[in-house]
C-alpha positions in Angstrom: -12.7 -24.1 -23.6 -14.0 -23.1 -20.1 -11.9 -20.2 -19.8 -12.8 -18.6 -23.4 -16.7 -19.1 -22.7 -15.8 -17.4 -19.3 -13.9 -14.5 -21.0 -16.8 -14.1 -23.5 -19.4 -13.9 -20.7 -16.7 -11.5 -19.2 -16.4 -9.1 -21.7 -20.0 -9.1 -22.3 -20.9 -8.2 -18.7 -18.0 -5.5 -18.8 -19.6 -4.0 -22.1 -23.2 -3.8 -20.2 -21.8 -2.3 -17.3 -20.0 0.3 -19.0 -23.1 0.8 -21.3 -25.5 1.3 -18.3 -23.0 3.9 -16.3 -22.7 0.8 -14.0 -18.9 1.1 -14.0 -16.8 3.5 -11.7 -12.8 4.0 -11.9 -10.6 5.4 -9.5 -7.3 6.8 -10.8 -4.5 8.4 -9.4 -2.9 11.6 -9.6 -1.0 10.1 -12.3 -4.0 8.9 -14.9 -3.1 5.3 -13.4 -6.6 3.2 -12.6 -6.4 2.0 -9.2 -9.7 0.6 -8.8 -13.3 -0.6 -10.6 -16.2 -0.2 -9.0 -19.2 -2.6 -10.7 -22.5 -1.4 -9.4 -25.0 -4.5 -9.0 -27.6 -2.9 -7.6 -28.3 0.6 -7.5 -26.5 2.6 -9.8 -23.9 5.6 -8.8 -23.3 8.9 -10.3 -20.2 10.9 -10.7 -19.9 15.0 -9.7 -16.6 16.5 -9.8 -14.9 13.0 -9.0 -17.0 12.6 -6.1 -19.1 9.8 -6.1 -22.8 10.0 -5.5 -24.9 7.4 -4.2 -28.9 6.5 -3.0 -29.4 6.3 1.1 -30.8 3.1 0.1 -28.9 -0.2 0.5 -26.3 -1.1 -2.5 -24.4 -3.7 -4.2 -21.1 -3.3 -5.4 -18.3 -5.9 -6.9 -14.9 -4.3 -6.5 -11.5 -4.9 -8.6 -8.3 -3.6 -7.2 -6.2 -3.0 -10.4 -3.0 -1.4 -8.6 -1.2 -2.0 -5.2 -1.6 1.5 -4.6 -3.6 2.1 -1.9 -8.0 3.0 -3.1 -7.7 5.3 -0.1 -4.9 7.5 -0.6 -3.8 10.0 2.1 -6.8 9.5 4.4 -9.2 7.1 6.4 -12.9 7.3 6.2 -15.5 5.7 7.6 -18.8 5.1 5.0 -22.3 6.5 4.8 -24.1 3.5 5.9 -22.7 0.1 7.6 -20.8 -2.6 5.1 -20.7 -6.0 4.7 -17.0 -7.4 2.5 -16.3 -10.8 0.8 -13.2 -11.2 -0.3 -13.6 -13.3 -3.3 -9.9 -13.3 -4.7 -6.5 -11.9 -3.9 -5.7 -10.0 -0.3 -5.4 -7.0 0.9 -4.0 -5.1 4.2 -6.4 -2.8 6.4 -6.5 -0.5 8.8 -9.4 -0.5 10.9 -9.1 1.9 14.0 -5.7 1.6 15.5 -5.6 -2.9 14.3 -4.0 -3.8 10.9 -5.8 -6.6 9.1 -4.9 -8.8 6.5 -8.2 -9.9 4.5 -8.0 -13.1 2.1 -9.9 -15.1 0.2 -13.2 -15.7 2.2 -12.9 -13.3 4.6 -16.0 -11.2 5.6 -15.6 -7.8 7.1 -18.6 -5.8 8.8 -17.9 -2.2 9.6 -20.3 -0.4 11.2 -21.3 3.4 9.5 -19.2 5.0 11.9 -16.1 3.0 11.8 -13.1 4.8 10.4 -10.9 2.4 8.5 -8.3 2.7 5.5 -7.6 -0.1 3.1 -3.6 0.2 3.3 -2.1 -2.0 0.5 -3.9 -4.6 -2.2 -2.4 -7.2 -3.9 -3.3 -7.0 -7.8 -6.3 -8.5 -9.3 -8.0 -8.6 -6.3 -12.0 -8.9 -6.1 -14.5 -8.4 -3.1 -18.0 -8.0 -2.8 -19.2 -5.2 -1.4 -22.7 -4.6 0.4 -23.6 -1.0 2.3 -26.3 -0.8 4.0 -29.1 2.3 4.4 -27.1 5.7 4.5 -27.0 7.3 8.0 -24.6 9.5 7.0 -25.0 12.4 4.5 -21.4 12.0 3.6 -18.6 10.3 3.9 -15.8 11.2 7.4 -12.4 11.8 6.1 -9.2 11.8 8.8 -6.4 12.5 6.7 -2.8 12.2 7.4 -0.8 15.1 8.3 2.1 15.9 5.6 5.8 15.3 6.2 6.3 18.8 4.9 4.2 21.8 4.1 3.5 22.0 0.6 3.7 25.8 -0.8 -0.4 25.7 -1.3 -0.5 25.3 2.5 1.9 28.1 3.3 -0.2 30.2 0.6 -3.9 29.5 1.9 -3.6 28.0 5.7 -3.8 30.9 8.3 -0.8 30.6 10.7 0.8 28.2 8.0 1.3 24.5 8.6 -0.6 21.5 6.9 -4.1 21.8 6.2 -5.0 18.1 7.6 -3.8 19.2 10.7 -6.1 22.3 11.3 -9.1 19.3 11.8 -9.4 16.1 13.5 -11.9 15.2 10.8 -14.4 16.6 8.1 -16.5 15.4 5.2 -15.4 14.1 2.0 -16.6 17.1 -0.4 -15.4 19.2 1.6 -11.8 17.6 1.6 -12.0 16.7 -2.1 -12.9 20.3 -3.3 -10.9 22.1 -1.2 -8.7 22.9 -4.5 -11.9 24.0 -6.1 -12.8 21.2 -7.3 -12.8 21.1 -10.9 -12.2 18.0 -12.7 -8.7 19.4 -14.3 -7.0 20.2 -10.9 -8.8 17.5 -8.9 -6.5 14.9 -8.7 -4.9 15.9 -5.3 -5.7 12.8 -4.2 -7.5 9.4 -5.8 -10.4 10.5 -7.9 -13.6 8.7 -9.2 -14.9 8.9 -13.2 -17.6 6.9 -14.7 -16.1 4.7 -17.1 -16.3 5.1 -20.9 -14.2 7.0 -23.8 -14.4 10.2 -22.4 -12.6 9.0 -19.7 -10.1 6.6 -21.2 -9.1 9.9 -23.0 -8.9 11.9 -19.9 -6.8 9.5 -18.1 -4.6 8.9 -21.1 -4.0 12.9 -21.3 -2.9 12.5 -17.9 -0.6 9.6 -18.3 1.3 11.1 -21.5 1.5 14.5 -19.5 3.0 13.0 -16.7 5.5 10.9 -19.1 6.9 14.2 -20.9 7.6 15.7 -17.1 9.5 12.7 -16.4 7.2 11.8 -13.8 6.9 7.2 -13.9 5.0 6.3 -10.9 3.6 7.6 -7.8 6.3 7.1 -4.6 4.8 8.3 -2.3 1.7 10.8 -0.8 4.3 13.8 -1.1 4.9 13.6 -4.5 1.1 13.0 -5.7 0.5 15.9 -3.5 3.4 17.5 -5.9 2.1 16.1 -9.2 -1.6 17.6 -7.7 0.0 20.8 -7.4 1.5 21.8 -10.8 -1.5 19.6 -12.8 -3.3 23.3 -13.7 -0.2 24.6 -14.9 0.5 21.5 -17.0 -0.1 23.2 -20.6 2.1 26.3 -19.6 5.0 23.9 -18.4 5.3 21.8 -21.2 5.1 24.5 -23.1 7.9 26.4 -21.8 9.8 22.8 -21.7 9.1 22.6 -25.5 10.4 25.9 -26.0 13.8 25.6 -24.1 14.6 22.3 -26.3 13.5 24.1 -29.7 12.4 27.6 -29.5 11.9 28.1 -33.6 9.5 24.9 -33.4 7.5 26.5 -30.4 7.0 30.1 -32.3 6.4 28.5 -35.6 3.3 26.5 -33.8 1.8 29.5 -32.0 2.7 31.5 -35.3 0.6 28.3 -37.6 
């Protein structure tokens, strides 16, 4: 009885969030949602999968849906210092050069300027989240340098190499857009949507898109950097894979 009257209050808490744009998801290259944000107090916006927030102090309650790491192929540090509860489940984090392991009860107080990386959560897991008044305009990314250099580096880095070598850090937009940041090509890395249909449909494009290349799960940063690559040229792809397996089929659809 105790768990359906929780469940109901559950679901109806969900519904409001998602009502009230009080809901964020972060999703992988692959459509796959990796984490919910729940915004208690002050609400967030979304533009161009980057997430934007008041200076002022907020409140956020935090699911981790995938082991996947929330960070992907980076640390940052925050705009303002945070304050974590771990309510349920664990997870592993970097903070400076010191791995962590945060469970149930744990509190963890980073400073604005502290560069840390969440490296692996166990499913299910919950935290609460405070950050405190922005000193920063943006976020500080230090992303990892590549094993090898993907062909959009040898295209559009001068003197070749990876790109997250060229800087010891930058800001988040300018890391996020660097692939011109539309929302079709944007998932070079995690992204951030507000939740609702139009993103459930987004997400579930992506997913049966990434099942028709044969693509099942993300292993590893290479191959989301991969996956990040040839998302634009998706259409054009399975189009030419549709062809190749029955040609009359493809004219006749292009033909009506």
């Amino acid at each position: 009885m105790l768990a359906m009257i929780l469940s109901k209050i559950g679901a109806v808490v969900e519904s409001f969030m998602i009502r009230h744009d009080r809901k964020l998801i972060l999703a992988d290259v692959y459509g796959n949602e990796i984490m919910h944000r729940y915004c208690l107090f002050r609400k967030e916006s979304v533009d161009q999968t980057i997430v934007k927030g008041s200076k002022w102090p907020a409140l956020y309650v935090h699911r981790f849906i995938m082991e996947e790491s929330p960070d992907g192929p980076s640390r940052h540090s925050h705009v303002g210092s945070t304050l974590s509860l771990m309510l349920r489940g664990e997870y592993e984090e970097q903070v400076g050069d010191d791995m962590k392991l945060r469970t149930p009860g744990s509190i963890t107080y980073l400073k604005w300027n502290d560069i840390h990386k969440i490296v692996r959560a166990k499913k299910d897991t919950w935290t609460l989240f405070l950050r405190w008044i922005a000193r920063s305009e943006d976020v500080r990314v230090v992303p990892e340098v590549c094993e090898t250099v993907c062909n959009w580096c040898s295209t559009n880095v001068e003197g070749g190499g990876c790109f997250n070598a060229k800087e010891v850090e930058f800001k988040y937009s300018t890391y996020s857009r660097q692939f011109n940041g539309e929302r079709d090509n944007a998932f070079r890395f995690p992204s951030w949507f507000l939740a609702g249909d139009e993103t459930n449909k987004f997400l579930s494009r992506r997913r049966v898109a990434m099942a028709r290349l044969g693509r099942a799960a993300p292993v590893g940063v290479q191959e989301q950097l991969e996956v990040g690559r040839k998302f634009t040229k998706l259409p054009i792809i399975l189009a030419q894979q549709r062809a190749e397996k029955k040609p009359e089929a493809h004219i006749k659809d292009h033909m009506g």
